[in-house]
N, C-alpha and C positions, 0 to 999 in steps of 0.2 A: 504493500500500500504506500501511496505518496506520503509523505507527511507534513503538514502546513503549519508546524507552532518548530522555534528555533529550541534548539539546548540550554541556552542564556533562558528563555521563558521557566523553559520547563524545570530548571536547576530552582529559578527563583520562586515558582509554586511547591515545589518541594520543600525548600527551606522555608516556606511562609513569608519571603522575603520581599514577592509579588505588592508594587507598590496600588497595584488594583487585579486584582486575580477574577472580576468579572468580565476584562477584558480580555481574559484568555480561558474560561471556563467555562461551563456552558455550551451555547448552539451561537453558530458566526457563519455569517456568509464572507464566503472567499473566492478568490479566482486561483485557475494554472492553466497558463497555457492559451491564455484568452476564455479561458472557460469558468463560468461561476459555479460554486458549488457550493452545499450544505458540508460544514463539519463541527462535531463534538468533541468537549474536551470535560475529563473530571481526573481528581486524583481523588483516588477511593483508597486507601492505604487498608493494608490484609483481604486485598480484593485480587485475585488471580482470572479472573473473567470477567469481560461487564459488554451490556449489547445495548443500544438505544432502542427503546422501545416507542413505534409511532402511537398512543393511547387510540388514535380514529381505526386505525384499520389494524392496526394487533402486527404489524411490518416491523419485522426485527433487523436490525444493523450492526454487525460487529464491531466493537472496537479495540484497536491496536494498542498494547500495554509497550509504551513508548520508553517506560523506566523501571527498572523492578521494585524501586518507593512503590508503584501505585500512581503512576501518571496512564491516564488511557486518551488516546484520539480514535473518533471514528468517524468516515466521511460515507454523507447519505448519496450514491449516485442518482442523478437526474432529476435534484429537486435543489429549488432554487430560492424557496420560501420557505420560510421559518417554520415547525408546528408543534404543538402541544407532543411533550414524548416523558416517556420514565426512563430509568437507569434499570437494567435488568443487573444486578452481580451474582456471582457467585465468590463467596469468601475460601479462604485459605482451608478454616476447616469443614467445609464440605456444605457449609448452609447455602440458601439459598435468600434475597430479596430482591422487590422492585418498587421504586421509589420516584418521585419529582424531584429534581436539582435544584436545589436553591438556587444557583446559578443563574437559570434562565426566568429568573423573576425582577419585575424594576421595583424600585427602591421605594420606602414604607412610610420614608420621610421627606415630604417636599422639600423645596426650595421657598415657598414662604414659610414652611415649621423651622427650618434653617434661620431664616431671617431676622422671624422673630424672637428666635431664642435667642441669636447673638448679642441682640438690640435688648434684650433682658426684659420683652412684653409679649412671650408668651404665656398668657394666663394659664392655660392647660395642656402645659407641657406633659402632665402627667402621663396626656392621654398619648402621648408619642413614645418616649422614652420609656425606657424598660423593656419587658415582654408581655406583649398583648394579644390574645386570640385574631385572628385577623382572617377576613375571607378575600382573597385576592383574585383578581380579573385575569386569567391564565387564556389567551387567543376567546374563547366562545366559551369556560369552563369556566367554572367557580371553584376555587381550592381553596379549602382550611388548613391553618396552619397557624404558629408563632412569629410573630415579627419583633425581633431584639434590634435595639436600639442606644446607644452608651453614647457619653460625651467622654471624649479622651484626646486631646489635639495636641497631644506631644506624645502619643506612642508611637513606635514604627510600626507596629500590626496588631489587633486585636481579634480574637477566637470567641463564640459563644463555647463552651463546654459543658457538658451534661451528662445524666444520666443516656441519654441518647443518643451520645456517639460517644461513648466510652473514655467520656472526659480526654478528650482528644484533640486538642489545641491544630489539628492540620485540616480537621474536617470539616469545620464550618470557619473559615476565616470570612470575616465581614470588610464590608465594603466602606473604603472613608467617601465621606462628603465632603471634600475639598477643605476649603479655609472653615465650613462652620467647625469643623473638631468633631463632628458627630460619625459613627463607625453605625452598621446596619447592614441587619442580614433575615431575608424570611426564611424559616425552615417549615416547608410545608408537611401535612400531615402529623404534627406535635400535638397534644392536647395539654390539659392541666393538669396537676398532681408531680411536674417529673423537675427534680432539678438541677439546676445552672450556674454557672458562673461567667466572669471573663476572665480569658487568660491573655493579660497584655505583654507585650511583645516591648522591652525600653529601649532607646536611641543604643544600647550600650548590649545591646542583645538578654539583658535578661528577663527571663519570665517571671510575672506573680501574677498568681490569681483575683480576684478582686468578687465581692458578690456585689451585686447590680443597687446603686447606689437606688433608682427606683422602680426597687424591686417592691411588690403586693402582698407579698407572705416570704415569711424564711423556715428554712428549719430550724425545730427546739434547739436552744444551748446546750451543749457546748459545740454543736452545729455548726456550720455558719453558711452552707448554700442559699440562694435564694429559690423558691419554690415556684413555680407558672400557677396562678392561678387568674380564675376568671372572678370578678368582685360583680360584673353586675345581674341583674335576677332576681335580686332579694325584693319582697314586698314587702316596703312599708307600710306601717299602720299609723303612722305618728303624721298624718296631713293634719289634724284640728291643730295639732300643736305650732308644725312652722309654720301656718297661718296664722296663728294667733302670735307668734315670735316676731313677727312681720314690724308689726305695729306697738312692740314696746318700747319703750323709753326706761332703759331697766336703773337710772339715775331715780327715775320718779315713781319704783317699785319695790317691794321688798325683797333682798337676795341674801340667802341667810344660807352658806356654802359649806359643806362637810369636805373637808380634802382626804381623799380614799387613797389608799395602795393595795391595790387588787391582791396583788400576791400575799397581803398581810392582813384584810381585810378579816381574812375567816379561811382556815385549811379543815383538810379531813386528816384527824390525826391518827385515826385508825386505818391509813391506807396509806400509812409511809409518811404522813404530814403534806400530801400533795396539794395542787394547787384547785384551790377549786375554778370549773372552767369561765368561760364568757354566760355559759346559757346557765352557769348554774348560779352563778352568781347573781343574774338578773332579778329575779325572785326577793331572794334573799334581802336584796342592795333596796331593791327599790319599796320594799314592808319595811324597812329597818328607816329608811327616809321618810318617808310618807308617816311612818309611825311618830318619828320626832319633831318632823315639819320644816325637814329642810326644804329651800325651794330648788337648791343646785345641788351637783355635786364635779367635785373637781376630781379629777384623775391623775394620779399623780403616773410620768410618762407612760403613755402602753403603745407607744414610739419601739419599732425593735432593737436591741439592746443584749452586747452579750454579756455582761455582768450583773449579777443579780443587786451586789450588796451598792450600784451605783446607786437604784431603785429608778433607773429609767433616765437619767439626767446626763448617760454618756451613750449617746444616740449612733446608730449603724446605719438605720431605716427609717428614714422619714417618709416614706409612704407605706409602712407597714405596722398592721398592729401586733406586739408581740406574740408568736405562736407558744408560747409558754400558759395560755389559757386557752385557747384553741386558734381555730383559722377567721377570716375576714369577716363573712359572715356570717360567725359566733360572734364576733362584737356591735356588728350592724343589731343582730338581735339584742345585745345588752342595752344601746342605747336606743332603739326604736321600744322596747318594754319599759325603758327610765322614763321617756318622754310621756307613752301612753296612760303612766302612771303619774303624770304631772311634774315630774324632775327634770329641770334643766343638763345638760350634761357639759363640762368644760376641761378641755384638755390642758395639761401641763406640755409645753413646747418649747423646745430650745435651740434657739435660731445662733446663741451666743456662741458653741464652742460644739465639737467632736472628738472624740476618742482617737487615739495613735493606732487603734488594732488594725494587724496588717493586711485582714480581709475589707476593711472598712475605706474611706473615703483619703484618709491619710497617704498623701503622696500618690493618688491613684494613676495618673501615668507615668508616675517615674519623678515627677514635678509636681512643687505645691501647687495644685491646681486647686483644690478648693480653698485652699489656706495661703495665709502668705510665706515668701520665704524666706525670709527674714526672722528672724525669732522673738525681736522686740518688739514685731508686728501680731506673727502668726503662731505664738504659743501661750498658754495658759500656766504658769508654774506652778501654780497653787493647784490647780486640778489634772497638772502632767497631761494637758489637751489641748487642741488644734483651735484658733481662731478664725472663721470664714473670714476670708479678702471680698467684704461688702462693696468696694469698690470693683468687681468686675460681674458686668452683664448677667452673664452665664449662671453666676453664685446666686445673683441676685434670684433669677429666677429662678432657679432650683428651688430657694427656701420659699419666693412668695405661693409659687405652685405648690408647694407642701402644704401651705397655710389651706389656701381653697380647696385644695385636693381634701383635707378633712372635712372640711365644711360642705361641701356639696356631693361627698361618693358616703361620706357618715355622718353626715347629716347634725356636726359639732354644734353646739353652741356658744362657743366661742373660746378663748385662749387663754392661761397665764403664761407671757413670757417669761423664762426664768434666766436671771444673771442680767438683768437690763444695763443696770450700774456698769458693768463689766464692758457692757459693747459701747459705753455714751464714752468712755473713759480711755484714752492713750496711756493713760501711763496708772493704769486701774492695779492696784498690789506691785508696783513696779517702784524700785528706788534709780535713784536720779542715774541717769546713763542708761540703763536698762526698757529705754523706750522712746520715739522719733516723736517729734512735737511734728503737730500737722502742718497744711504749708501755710497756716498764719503766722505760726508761731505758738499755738497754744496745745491745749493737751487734750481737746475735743477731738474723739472720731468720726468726722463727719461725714465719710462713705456712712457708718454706721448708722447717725441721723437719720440720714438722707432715705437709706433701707428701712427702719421703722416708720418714718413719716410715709413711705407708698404702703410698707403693710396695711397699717391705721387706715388709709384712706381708702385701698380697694376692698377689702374685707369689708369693711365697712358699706360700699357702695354695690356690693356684689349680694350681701346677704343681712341687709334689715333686719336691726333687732338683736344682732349677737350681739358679744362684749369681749373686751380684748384687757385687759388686767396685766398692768406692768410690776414685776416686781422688783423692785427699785428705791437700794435704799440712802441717797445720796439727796440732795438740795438741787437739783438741775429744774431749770424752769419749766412751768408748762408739762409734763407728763401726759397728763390727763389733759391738757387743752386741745383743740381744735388742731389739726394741719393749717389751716385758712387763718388761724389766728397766731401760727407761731411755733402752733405747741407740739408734741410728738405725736397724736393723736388717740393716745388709749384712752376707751370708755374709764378707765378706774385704774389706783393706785393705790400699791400693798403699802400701808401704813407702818412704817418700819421704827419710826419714833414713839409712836404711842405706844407700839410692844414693850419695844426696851425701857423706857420710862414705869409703864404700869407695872409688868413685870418685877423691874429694880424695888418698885414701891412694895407692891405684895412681898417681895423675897424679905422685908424687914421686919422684922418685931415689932406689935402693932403700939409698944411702949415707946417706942423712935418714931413713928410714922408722922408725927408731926414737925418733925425736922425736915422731912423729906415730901414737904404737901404737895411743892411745887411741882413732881413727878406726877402726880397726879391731875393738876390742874393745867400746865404747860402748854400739853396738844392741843387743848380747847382754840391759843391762841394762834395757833395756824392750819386748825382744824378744815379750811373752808377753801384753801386752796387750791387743792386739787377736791378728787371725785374720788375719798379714801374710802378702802375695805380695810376693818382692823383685823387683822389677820394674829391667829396665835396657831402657828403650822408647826408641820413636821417638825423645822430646823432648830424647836425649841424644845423640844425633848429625844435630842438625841445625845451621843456624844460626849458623856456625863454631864450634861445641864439636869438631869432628871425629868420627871415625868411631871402633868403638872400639880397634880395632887402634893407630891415631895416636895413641891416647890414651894408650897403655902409653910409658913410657920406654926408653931404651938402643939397643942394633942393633939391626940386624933379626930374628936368631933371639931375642933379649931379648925385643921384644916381643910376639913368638908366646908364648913361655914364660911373661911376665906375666899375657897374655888366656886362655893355660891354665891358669894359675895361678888370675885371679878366677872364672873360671866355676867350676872346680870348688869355691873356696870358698863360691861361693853356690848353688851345687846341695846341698853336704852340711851347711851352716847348714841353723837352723829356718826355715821358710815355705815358701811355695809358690813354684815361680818364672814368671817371665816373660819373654821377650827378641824383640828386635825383628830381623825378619827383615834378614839380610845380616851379622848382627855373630854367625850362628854359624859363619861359615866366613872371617873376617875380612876384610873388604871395606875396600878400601884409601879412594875414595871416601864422604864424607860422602850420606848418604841422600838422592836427589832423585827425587821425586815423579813428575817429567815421563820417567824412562827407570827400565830393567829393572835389577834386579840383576846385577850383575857373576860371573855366572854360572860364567865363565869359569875362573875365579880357582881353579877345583874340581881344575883341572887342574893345578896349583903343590902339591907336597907340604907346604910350609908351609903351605895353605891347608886342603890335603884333610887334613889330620894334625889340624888343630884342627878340622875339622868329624865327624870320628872321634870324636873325645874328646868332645864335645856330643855325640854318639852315644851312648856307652859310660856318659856322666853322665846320660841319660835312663834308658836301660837298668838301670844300677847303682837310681837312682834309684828306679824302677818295683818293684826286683826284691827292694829291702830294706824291709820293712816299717819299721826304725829309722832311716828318712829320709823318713817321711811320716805314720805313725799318733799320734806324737805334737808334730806340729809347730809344735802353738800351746798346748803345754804344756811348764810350766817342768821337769817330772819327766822329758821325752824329751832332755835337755841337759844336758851337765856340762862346764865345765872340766876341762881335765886341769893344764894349764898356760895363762898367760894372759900371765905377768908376765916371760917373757925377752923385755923388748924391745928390749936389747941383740943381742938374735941376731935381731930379729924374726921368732921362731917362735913360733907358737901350734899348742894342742892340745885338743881335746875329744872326747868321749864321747859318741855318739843312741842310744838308747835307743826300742825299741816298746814294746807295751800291753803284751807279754810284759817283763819288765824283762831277763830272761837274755837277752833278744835283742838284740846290739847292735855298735855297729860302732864304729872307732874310728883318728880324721883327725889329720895332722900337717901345717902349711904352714910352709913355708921362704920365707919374701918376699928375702930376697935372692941374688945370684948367687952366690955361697959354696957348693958344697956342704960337708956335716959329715958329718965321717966316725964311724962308733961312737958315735951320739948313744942316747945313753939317754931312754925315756920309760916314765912310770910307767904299767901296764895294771889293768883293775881284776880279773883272774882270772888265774889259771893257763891253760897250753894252747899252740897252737900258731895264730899271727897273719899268717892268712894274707893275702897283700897284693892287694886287691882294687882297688885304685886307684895308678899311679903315673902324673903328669899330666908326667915329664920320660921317659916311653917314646920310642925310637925309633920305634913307629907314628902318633904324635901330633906326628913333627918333633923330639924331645927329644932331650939325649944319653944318655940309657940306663943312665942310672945309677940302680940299685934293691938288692932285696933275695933276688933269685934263689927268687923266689916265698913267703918270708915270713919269722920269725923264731920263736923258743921264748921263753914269760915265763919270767923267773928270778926265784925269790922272794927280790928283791932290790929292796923298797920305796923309793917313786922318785913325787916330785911327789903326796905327797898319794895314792899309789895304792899297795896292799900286793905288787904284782908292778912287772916293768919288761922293756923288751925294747931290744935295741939294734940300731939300723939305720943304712944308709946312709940321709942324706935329702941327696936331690938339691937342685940351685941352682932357685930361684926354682919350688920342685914343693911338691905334694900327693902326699901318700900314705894310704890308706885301709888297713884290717886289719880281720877279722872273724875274731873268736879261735872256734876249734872248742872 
């Protein structure tokens, strides 16, 4: 037979060195001799026969094994047009297959998905990149099949590998797209279930493997393929909900957030301590909410992730939910049951930094490509991980596509960014030298700016009614403000002063607490700033901080009565709240990731009496509009008193959009109770007691006001009436005048 591909060709498909191996693989019209002709080329490596199979009329073609690798050509005599055909082989040990060529398929990724990915506005890149089911227009045929797709613009050659071709880096080499960086290849006939990798090829000849940065599913840890699967199909039930999500204004609503850790949530200890799944969770999560009346719940990351004790925060997968509870849709089911069930659902997301793991994103063509390379740019010391280069296109859009890809394929309800502080900051944990002032000269990242102000504002403009919550705990302006005004544009900010301050305050002897008033009183003065959630999370009882129970001083009914004490003060303060699961039913144990919550503890009245009152403080919460419609306004807050810090009692005023509407809190911080204590009210009427946090059903001793009091126009602290009550030791009391 003639043969019409050179040795220099064939040598460089063999070695993968082919700087485009679809121009020599496949089906090619060519001439000899004045003569045009059909010819095929494949290298099938452990392939000792192989025939072109014409699919229309079953015409078999031999083809000439040009090399003993596994290089075959074969030329179709007296046809001159191209046509739908298979590979017939025979392998080495005697099997037998026939198959479509990748080869003779065009390309999965356009030249405007190109375009706009460079230009960093493709929205739903997701839907390109990776591995996607795909049915492709083959001459008059319809073929199913996988189309993979990877950004890598500094490899010399890139491989899909699989369970499928025997993890075999010569068999599917992919096709580059020029200057975008983008590598692509269909292998028809794939389904879901089987999985992949890339194996990238460096300027320097060596190999590493890489799992598909967005990829849909992975395998369990200590795994780390990524898996084909298909995400869409699932039927939701949750349409009343993002209909009604549409049209909230969740500033001028009650959000009262449990922060969850799946994996720690609740195990089955009698089957090894495993995890319990997506679907079994759902149940459980959303009677256990609904029972206490949260209105969200946060997720602390289910981002895939190969270390457990990270708890999610050193990301692999940003388009994947962890397969360590099950597959994609097992968790579509956890959050379409949350919703159904009336819970908001809101992911933990971390756009700030990534993991070094050498299957992961780190160095993935050989070069910092998602990171910088630099290291007083592109490294995190304190967390030994990778900082994204926010300033390139491509990065850009990979994260913003992450954000929406939750939001619209599961249906999120919106985000806590975690490490905010870290990305706004150049020289964030960094001593002098150790970091590049930007080109003004200051120590603002403002690629990084630049990337949360477009998050803020397409999420935002893409899906009505989420919330995007920065956690962030530094003085930088505007957080929570508008794009259009300035600001970085998250709905809401993790209140990181009020913690440490209340906190500090609770941690003292309630004999000193008046030395220390101002802790207490401080955040009021720049309470209204931003659009704050008081957050008491995870990161405060890990670590040995203790748990928050441990945290409180004195005996043991002390500090039950403490931990009733601060909840309810920061349930009836301004902001939104947050709290981390286990610290609302006081969990004696510091939080460990590797087992279930102390469950148990529900069955102790001490326990179940504070998990009541965080009941009753949702509930109240929920039910009074003057504890949520003006929250991050200074007109929904007064003083009543501030300044006995001699008695450490404080008092104030919430107020709704209605001003007559309003309620009004008194706390006692020490063990003392006071008897006929006067406080000034601001109306006439009858003040009924809607909150006392030292009730006998919450474990207290029961000291209150035998369901409320009469104002007497008998002005008192700045206020033209006044009411006199018992206030119990170390309580809150609420009143809502008729």
């Amino acid at each position: 037979m003639a043969v019409f591909i050179n040795q220099g060709a064939i040598d460089a498909i063999i070695r993968t060195e082919h700087h485009d191996p679809f121009q020599v693989l496949g089906m090619h019209q060519t001439e000899l001799n004045g003569k045009k002709f059909l010819v095929a080329r494949a290298f099938l490596p452990d392939t000792v026969c192989t025939q072109i199979v014409d699919i229309k009329t079953g015409q078999r073609f031999p083809m000439a094994r040009l090399d003993e690798a596994g290089f075959f050509e074969g030329m179709i005599p007296g046809r001159t047009d191209p046509f739908p055909y298979r590979l017939g082989v025979e392998y080495a040990n005697g099997t037998t297959s026939e198959f479509f060529d990748s080869y003779s398929f065009m390309p999965t990724f356009g030249e405007i998905d190109a375009h706009l990915f460079n230009e960093g506005n493709h929205q739903r890149i997701y839907e390109k990149l990776g591995a996607h089911l795909q049915v492709m227009r083959y001459f008059d045929i319809s073929i199913g099949g996988i189309g993979f797709t990877v950004w890598a613009p500094n490899a010399r050659r890139v491989s899909v590998i699989g369970d499928f071709n025997t993890w075999d880096g010569r068999r599917h080499v992919m096709r580059s797209l020029g200057s975008s960086g983008v590598w692509e290849i269909f292998v028809p006939g794939l389904s879901t279930g089987q999985n992949y990798k890339f194996e990238v090829k460096l300027k320097n000849g060596a190999l590493i493997e890489k799992c598909d940065p967005a990829a849909l599913y992975a395998e369990v840890r200590p795994k780390t393929a990524s898996r084909i699967y298909d995400i869409a199909g699932y039927e939701w039930g949750d349409g009343d909900w993002i209909r009604a999500r549409a049209a909230k204004n969740w500033r001028k609503e009650p959000m009262s957030v449990y922060e969850c850790h799946l994996g720690s949530f609740m195990r089955v200890l009698e089957e090894g301590n495993r995890f319990l799944t997506y679907r079994e969770l759902a149940p459980k999560l959303a009677d256990y909410l609904t029972a206490t009346g949260y209105t969200h719940v946060e997720l602390m990351p289910v981002t895939e992730h190969p270390l457990d004790i990270s708890w999610g925060y050193q990301v692999t997968g940003y388009f994947a939910p962890t397969s360590r509870f099950g597959n994609p849709k097992d968790f579509m089911y956890l959050v379409d049951y949350l919703h159904k069930h009336g819970i908001g659902v809101i992911l933990d997301w971390v756009p700030a930094h990534f993991p070094k793991d050498a299957h992961g994103l780190a160095r993935f063509d050989g070069t910092a490509l998602f990171e910088h390379s630099d290291p007083r740019l592109g490294e995190h010391k304190d967390w030994a991980t990778l900082i994204f280069n926010f300033g390139r296109n491509e990065v850009k859009n990979f994260l913003i596509s992450s954000a929406l890809f939750w939001l619209d394929k599961y249906h999120i309800d919106g985000f806590r960014v975690d490490a905010v502080a870290s990305m706004l900051y150049l020289d964030y944990s960094r001593r002098p030298g150790e970091w590049i002032p930007n080109k003004n000269g200051g120590h603002e990242n403002l690629e990084a700016i630049e990337f949360l102000k477009y998050f803020n504002s397409i999420v935002y403009e893409k899906f009505p009614g989420i919330v995007t919550i920065a956690e962030e705990s530094t003085a930088f302006p505007g957080v929570s403000k508008p794009c259009f005004l300035n600001g970085l544009g998250f709905g809401f900010k993790w209140n990181m002063g009020w913690m440490h301050d209340t906190l500090e305050y609770f941690s003292k002897d309630p004999i000193h607490r008046k030395y220390h008033h101002k802790d207490l009183t401080f955040p009021l003065v720049y309470a209204f700033t931003e659009n704050f959630i008081s957050p008491l999370s995870h990161d405060e009882v890990v670590h040995g901080k203790g748990s928050m129970i441990n945290k409180m001083p004195g005996d043991f009914r002390q500090k039950f009565a403490n931990l009733r004490l601060l909840y309810a003060y920061m349930w009836t303060m301004p902001g939104k709240k947050l709290l981390f699961m286990g610290s609302d039913f006081g969990q004696w144990n510091e939080w460990n990731c590797n087992q279930s919550l102390d469950w148990h503890l529900l069955g102790f009245h001490s326990h179940e009496g504070l998990h009541q009152l965080v009941t009753h403080l949702n509930w109240l919460y929920r039910s009074e509009p003057s504890l949520f419609q003006r929250d991050h306004e200074g007109e929904g807050f007064e003083w009543i008193d501030l300044r006995d810090s001699d008695s450490s009692i404080v008092s104030w005023i919430r107020r709704a959009d209605n001003h007559d509407d309003l309620t009004v809190f008194i706390g006692n911080f020490t063990p003392i109770s006071r008897s006929l204590y006067r406080m000034g009210v601001p109306r006439p009427g009858y003040y009924r007691e809607i909150l006392n946090t030292d009730s006998e059903t919450y474990f207290g001793s029961n000291i209150g006001n035998y369901g409320g009091a009469w104002a007497e126009p008998l002005p008192w602290q700045n206020q033209p009436y006044s009411i006199q009550i018992e206030l119990p030791p170390l309580g809150l009391l609420g009143f809502k005048p008729s």
